[in-house]
N, C-alpha and C positions, 0 to 999 in steps of 0.2 A: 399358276401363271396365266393360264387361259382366261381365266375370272378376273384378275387384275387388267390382263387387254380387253376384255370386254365391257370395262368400266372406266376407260382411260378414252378420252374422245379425241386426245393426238392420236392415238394408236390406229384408233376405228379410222379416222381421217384418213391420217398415213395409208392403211391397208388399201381402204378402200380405193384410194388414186393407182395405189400401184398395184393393186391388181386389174384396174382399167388400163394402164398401162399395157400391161401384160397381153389382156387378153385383146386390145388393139395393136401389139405387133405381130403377134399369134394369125390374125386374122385377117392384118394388112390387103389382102390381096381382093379378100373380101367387104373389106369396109371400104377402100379406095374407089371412089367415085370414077376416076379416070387413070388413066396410064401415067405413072409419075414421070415420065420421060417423055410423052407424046408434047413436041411440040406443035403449035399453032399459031403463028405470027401473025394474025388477022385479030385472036383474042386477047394479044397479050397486052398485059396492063393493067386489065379489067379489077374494079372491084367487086368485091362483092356481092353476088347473083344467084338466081335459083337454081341456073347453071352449074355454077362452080363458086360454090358458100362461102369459101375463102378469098374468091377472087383467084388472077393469074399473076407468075409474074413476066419476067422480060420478053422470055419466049413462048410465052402463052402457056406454060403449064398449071395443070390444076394444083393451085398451093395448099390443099386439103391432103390431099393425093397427095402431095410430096412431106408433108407434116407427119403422116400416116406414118409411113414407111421411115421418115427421119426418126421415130419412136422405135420402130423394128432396129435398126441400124446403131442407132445409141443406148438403147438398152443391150442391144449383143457386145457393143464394144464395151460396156460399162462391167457388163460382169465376166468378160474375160478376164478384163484388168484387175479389176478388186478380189478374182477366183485365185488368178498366178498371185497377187502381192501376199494374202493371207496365207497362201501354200509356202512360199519361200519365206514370210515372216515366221509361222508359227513352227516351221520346221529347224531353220536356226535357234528362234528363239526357243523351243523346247531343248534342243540339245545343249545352250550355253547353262539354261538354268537347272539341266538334270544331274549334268555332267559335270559343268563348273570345269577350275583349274585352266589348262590351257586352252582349252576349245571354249571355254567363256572369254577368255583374255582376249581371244582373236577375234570371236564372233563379234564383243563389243567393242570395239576396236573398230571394227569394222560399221558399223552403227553409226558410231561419233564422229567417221569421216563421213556418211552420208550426210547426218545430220548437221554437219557444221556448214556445210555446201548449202548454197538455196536451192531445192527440191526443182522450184520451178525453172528455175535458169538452168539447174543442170538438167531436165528431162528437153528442155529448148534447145541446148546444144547437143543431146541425143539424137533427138529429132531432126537437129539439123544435117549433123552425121548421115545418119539411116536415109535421107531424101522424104519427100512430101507422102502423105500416105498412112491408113489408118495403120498399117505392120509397124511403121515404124515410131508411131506416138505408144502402141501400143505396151511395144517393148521398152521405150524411153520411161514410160509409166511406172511399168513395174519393175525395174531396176532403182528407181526410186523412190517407192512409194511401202516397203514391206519394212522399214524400218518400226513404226510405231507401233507393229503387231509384235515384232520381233520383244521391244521392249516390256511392254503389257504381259506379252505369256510369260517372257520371261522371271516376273514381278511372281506370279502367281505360284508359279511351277516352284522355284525357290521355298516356299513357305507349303506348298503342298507333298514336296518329297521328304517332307521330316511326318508325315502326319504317319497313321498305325496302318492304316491300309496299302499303304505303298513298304512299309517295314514287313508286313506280314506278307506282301507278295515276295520278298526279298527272301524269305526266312522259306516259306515255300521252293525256292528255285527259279522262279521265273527267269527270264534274260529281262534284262536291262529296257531293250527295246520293245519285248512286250508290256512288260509294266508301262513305257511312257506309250504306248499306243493305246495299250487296253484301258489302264487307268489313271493318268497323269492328267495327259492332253483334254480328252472329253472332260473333266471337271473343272478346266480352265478354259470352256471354249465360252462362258458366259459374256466376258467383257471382249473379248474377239468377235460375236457376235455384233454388239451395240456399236464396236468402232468399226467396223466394215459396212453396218447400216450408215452411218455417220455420215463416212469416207465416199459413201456412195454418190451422194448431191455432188461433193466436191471435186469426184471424176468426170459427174458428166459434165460439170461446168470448166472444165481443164480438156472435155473431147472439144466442147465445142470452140472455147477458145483457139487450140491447135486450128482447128476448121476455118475458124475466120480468118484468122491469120494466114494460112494458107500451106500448113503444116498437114494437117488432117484428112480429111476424106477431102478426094477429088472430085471436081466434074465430070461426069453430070450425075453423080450421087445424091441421093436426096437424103442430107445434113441439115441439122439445125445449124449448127457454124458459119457452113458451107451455104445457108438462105440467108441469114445474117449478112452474110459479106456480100454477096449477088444484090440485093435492098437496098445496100448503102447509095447508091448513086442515084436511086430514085424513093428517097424519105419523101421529101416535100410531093412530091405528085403521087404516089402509090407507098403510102407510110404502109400498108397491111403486110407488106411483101416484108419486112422487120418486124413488126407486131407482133404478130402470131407466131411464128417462131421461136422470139422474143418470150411469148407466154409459155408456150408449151417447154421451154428447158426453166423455165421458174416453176411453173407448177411441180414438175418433177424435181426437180431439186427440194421442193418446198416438203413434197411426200416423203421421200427418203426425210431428210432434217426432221421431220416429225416424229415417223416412226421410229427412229434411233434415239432421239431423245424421250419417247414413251420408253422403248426397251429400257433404256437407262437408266428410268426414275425405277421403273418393277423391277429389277435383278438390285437393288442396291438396298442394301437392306435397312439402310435409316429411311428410307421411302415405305419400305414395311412396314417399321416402326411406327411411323408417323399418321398410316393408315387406320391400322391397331388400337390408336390411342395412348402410346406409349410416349 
């Protein structure tokens, strides 16, 4: 699989952004030019200078410096969300598809009311519930967003508890719950994998909309959303103060989308085939 990502140039892309990513919220503190919160009402407005490369915005902060640390901040929120949805997904969804009968009846049951509801309207009426604030998009999130894992392992897991290895642990002894811990789940975590990569663009572009809108992280948080919406009243005279922001949740979104859609091609095996010459 390593050889296949090392020959796949979504993959290398993807990687390579998000582990810049990474290693600028890692370092935020370091890399930030100036204090993301230090205001300065003499500078603000400013474009783009050797000062301050991004320029300022309203209140004269350095909008590098706030970009910065917006990285830190939505990559934390990104993968709390997507860490709780796949835990709650693939833990129902392994037990409906291990166990079957009535804990499959309920658990999908339960699926098909999330699913029938629009995801995004009900996590907005969450949100709106809980009050402004990353806790409470966070939560809104993943209360609705573990359905699709739920279903995927459960697809998997179904067709993997007839095979001879999961009989032969049976014939052994095992408990129930070893077999799906030790060896059920880890041979189903492939396509959980590539839709959590997926999912991933798609959260952070759902932190930042909460943010704009003004559901999300608060002031004086340094948000992409949260820059986004501060901007809006000064486009025409300082467009940078939405640009950039603007760019930095595209490019991230764009890496994640990459990189799940390389996972996808490699783990799928008519993409083997095809490689093969088959």
């Amino acid at each position: 699989m390593i050889a296949d990502i090392t020959r796949n140039k979504k993959a290398l892309t993807g990687i390579f952004i998000v582990v810049a990513l990474i290693v600028t919220a890692l370092f935020a503190p370091v890399l930030a030019p100036h204090d993301p919160y230090d205001q300065n009402i003499e500078s603000r407005l400013q474009g783009p200078s050797r000062d301050f490369l991004l320029g300022t915005d309203y209140l004269g902060r350095c909008l590098l410096s706030r970009t910065i640390y917006g990285t830190r901040l939505s990559l934390k929120v990104v993968v709390i969300i997507v860490s709780i949805q796949v835990l709650i997904g693939v833990a129902l969804g392994a037990i409906a598809g291990y166990f079957g009968g009535i804990p499959d009846g309920l658990i999908m049951r339960l699926v098909d009311v999330f699913m029938a509801l629009p995801s995004l309207v009900l996590a907005l009426v969450l949100a709106s519930i809980t009050g402004p604030g990353l806790a409470g998009i966070t939560w809104a999130m993943c209360v609705t967003g573990w359905t699709e894992y739920a279903r995927v392992i459960r697809g998997d897991i179904l067709a993997l508890k007839e095979k001879e290895f999961v009989k032969g642990a049976k014939v052994f002894g095992f408990s129930n719950a070893y077999i799906l811990i030790r060896h059920v789940i880890p041979n189903a975590l492939a396509p959980i994998i590539v839709l959590a990569t997926l999912s991933t663009g798609f959260v952070i572009l759902l932190v930042a909309a909460f943010s704009f809108i003004g559901l999300g992280a608060q002031p004086p948080e340094a948000d992409w959303g949260t820059m986004l919406n501060d901007g809006r009243a000064f486009m025409r005279m300082a467009p940078h103060l939405t640009i950039f922001p603007g760019i930095a949740i595209m490019v991230t979104t764009l890496a994640f989308n990459l990189l799940g859609d390389a996972l996808r091609d490699i783990m799928d095996p008519r993409f083997q085939l095809d490689q093969r010459g088959f």
